[in-house]
C-alpha positions as CSV (number, residue, x, y, z in Angstrom):
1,X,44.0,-18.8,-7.3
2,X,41.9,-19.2,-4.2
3,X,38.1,-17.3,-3.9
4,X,38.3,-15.2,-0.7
5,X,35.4,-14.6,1.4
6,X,34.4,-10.4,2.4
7,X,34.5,-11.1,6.3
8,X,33.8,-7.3,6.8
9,X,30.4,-5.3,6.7
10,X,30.3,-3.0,3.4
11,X,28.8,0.4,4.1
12,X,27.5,1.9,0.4
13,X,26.0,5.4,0.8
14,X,22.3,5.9,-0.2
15,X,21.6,7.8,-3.0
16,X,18.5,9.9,-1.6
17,X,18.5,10.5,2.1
18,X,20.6,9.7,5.5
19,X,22.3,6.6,6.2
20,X,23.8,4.0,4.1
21,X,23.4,0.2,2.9
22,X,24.9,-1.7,5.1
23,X,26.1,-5.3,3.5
24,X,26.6,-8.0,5.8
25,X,28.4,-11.4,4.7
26,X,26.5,-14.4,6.1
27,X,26.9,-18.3,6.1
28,X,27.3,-20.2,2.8
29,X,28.5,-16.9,0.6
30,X,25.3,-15.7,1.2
31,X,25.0,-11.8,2.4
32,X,21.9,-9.9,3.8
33,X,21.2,-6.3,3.3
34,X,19.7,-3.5,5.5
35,X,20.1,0.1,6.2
36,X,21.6,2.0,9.6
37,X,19.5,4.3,10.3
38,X,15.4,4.7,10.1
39,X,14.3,6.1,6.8
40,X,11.9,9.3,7.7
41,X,11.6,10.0,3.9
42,X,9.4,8.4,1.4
43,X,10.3,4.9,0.2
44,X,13.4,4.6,-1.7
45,X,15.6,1.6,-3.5
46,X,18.7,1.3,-4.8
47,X,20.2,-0.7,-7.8
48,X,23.7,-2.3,-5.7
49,X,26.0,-4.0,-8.5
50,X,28.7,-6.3,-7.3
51,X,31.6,-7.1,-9.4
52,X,34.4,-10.0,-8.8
53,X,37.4,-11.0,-11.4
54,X,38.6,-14.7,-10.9
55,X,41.2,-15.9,-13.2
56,X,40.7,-13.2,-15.6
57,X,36.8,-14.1,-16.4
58,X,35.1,-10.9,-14.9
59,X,31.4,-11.3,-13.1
60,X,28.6,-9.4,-11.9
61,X,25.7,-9.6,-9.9
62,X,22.9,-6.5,-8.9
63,X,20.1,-6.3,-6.8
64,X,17.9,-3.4,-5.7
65,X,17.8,-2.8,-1.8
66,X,14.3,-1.2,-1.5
67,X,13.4,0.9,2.6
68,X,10.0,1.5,3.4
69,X,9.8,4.9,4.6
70,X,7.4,7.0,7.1
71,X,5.8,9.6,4.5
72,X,4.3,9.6,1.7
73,X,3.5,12.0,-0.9
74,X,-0.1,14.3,-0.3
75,X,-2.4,13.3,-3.0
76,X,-5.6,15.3,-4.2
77,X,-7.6,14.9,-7.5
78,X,-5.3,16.2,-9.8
79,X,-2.5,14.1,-8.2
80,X,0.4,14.8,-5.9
81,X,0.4,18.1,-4.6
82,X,3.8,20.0,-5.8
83,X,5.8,22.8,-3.9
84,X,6.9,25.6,-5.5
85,X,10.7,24.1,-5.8
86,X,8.9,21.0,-7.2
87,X,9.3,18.4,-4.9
88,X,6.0,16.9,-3.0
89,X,4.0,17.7,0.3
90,X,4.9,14.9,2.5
91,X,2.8,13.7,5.2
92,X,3.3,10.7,8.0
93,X,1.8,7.3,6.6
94,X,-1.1,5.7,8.7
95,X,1.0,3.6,10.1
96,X,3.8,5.6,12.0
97,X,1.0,7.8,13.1
């Protein structure tokens, strides 16, 4: 049974916020990883788990694709500031500013 390279891009969805993972296959069965759009959110990553069978022995491999994002949660004394539905008061990091 011959091993067949993924010649396509593989879009995954992310879990929090717009966009997805976009999966790129590269030289040497190497792949890179990046997102499609701009995260405005706070950071995020994602556990991506890739499974393969070959000649019945099954295999698996994850990584965590991590996206810097332009906010970050408000903090005061007590900690982060909390809406009323729980989530946090986001504001623009220094650097996007």
């Amino acid at each position: 049974m011959a091993i067949q390279k993924v010649s396509e891009e593989i879009k995954l969805p992310w879990k929090e916020g717009e966009g997805n993972i976009v999966i790129t296959p590269g030289p040497n069965w190497g792949a890179s990883a990046s997102s499609d759009v701009a995260n405005e959110g706070l950071d995020r990553e994602q556990t991506v788990v890739f499974r393969t069978t070959n000649s019945g022995v099954q295999a698996s491999v994850s990584t965590t694709i991590s996206q810097i994002g332009k906010r970050q949660a408000f903090a005061v004394a007590e900690g982060r500031f909390l809406l009323s539905d729980g989530s946090t008061f986001n504001v623009i990091k220094k650097e996007f500013a």
